[in-house]
SEPAFI-490277 format. One record per residue (C-alpha): residue in one letter; residue number from 1; y, x, z. Coordinates in steps of 0.25 Angstrom, whole numbers. Layout:
<nodes>
<node><type>A</type><seq>NUM</seq><y>Y</y><x>X</x><z>Z</z></node>
...
</nodes>
This chain:
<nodes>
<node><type>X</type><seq>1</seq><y>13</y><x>604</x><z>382</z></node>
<node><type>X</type><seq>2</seq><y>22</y><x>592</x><z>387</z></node>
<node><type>X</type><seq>3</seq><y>38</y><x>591</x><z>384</z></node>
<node><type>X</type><seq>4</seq><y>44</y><x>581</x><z>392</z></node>
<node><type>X</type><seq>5</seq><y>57</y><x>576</x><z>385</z></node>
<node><type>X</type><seq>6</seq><y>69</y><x>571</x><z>395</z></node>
<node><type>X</type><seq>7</seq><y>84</y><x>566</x><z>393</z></node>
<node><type>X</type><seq>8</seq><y>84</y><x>554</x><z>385</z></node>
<node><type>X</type><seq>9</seq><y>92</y><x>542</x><z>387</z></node>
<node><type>X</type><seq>10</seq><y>104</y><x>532</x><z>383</z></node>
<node><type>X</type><seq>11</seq><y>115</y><x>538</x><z>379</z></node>
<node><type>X</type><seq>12</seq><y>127</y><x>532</x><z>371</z></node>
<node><type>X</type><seq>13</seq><y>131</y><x>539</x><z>357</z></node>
<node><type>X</type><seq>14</seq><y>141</y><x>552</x><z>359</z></node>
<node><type>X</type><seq>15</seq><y>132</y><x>554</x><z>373</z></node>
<node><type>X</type><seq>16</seq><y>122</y><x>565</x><z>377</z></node>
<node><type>X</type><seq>17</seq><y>107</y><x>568</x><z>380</z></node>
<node><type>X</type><seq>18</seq><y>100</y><x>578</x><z>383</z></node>
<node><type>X</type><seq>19</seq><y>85</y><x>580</x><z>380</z></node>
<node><type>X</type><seq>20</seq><y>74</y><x>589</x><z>387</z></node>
<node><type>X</type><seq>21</seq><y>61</y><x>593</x><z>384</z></node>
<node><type>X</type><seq>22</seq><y>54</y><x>599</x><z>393</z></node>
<node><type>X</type><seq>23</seq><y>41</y><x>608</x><z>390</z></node>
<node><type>X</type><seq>24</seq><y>27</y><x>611</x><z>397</z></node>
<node><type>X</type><seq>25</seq><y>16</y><x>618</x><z>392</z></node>
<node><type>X</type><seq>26</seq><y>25</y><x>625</x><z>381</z></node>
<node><type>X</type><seq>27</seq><y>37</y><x>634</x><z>380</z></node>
<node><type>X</type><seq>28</seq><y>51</y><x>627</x><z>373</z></node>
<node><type>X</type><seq>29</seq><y>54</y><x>641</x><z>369</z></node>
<node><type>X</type><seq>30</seq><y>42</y><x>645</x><z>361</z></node>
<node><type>X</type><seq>31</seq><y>41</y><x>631</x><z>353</z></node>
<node><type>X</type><seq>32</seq><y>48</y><x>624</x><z>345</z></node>
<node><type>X</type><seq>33</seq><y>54</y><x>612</x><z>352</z></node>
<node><type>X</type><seq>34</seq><y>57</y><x>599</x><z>347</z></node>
<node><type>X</type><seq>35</seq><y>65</y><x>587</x><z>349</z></node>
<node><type>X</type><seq>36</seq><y>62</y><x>574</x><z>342</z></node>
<node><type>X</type><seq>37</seq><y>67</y><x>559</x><z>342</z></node>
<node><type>X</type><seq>38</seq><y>62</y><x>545</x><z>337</z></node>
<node><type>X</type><seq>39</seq><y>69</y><x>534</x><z>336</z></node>
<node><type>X</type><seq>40</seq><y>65</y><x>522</x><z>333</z></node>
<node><type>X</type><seq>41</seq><y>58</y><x>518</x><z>320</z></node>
<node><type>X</type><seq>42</seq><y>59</y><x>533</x><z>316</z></node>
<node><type>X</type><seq>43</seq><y>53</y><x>544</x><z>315</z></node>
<node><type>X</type><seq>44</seq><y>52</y><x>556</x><z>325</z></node>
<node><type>X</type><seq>45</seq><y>61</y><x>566</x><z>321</z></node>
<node><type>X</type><seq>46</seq><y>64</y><x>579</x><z>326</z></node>
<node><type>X</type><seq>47</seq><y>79</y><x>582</x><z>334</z></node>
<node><type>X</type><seq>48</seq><y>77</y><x>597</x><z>336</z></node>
<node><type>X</type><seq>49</seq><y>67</y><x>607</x><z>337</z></node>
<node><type>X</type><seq>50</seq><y>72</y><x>621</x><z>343</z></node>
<node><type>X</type><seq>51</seq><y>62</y><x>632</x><z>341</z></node>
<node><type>X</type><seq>52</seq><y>57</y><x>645</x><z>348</z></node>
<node><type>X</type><seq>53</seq><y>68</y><x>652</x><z>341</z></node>
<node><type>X</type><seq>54</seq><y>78</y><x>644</x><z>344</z></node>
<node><type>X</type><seq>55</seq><y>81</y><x>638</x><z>331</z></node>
<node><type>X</type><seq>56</seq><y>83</y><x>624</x><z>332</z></node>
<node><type>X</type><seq>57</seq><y>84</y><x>613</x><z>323</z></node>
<node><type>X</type><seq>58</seq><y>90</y><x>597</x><z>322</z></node>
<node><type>X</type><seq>59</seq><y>89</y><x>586</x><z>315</z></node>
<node><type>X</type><seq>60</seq><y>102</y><x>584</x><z>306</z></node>
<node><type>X</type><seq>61</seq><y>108</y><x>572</x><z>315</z></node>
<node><type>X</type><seq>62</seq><y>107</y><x>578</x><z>328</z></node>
<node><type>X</type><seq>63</seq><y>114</y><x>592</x><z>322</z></node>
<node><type>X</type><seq>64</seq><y>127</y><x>594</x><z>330</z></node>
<node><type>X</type><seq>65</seq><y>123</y><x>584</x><z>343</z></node>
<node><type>X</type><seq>66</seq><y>109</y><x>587</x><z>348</z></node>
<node><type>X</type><seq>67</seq><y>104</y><x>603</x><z>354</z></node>
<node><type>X</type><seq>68</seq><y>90</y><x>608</x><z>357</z></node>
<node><type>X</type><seq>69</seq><y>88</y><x>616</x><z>366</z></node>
<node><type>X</type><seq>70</seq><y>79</y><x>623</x><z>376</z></node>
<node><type>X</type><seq>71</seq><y>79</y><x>629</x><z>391</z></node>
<node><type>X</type><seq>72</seq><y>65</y><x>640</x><z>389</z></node>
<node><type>X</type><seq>73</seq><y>65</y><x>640</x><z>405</z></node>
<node><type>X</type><seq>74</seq><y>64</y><x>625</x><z>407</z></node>
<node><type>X</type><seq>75</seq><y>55</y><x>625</x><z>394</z></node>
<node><type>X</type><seq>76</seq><y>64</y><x>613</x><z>390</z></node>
<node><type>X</type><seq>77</seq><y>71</y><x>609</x><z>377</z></node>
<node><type>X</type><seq>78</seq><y>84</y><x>599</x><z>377</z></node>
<node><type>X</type><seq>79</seq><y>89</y><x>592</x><z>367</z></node>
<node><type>X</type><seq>80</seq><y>104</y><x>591</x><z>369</z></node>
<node><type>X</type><seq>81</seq><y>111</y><x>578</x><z>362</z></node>
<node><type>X</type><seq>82</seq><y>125</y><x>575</x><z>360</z></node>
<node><type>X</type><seq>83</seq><y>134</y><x>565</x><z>355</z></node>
<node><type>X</type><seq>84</seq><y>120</y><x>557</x><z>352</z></node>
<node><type>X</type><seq>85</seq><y>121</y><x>545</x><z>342</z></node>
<node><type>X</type><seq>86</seq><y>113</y><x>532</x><z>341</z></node>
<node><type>X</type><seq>87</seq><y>103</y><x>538</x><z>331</z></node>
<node><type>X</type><seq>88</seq><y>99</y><x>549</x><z>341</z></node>
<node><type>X</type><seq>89</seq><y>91</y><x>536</x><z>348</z></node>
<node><type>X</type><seq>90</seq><y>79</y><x>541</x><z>348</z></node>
<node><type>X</type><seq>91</seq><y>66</y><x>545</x><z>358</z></node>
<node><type>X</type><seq>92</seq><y>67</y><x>560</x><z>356</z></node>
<node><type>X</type><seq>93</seq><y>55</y><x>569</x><z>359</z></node>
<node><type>X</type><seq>94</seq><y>54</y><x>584</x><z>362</z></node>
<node><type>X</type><seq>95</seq><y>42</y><x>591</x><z>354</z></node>
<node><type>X</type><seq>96</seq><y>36</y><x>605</x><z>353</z></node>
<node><type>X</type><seq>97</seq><y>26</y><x>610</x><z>345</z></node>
<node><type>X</type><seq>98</seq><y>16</y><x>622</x><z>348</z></node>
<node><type>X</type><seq>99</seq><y>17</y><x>633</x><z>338</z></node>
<node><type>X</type><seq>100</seq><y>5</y><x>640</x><z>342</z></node>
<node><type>X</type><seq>101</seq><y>-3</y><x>628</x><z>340</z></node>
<node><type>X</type><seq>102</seq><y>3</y><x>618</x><z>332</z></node>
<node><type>X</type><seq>103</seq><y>4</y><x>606</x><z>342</z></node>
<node><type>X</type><seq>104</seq><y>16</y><x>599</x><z>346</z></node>
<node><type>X</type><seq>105</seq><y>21</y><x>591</x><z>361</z></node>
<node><type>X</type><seq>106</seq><y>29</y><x>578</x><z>359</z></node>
<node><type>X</type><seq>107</seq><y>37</y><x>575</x><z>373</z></node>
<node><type>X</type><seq>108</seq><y>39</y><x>561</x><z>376</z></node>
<node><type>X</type><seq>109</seq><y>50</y><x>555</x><z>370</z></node>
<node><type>X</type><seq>110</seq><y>65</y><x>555</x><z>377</z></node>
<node><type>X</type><seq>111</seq><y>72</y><x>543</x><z>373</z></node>
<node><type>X</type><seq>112</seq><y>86</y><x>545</x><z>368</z></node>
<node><type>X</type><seq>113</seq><y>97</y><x>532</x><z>366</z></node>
<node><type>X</type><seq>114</seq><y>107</y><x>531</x><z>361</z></node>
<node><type>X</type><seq>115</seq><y>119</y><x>521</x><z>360</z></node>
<node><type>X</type><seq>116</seq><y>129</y><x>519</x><z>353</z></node>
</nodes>
């Protein structure tokens, strides 16, 4: 399984980005797919996860501004960010986790900066 992560860059506050993660070796629709970001000094933490079903979750401070979503025919998953802030800094990282076996993929990281 490999996801290869795209899109970052430096963007100033009130801007745009747009990740992708693309997938080999697995399917985005059958798993549950993550976004992650670390910034520095701090602990990984978890952005959005959009599951099989659809259902997707966010971390409170990104509710409103940032959208998952995924594209089954290109096997990729985006993560949609608008009116990004200074605390959005961050190296984010898409991850997925096998439910038939338990093991998870981390795709390097994308770096996201942004200025105020």
């Amino acid at each position: 399984v490999q996801l290869q992560a795209s899109g970052g860059g430096l963007v100033q506050a009130g801007e745009s980005l747009r990740l992708s993660c693309a997938a080999s070796g697995t399917m985005v629709a059958i798993n549950p797919m993550g976004w992650y970001r670390q910034a520095p000094g701090k602990q990984r933490e978890l952005v959005a996860l959009i599951r099989p079903s659809a259902i997707i979750n966010y971390v409170d401070s990104v509710k409103g501004r940032f959208t998952v979503s995924r594209d089954n025919a290109k096997n990729t998953v985006y993560l949609q960010m608008n009116r990004l802030k200074p605390e959005d800094t961050a190296v984010y990282y898409c991850h997925v986790e096998l439910p038939i076996n338990g093991m998870d993929y981390w795709g390097k990281g994308t770096q996201v900066t942004v200025s105020s």
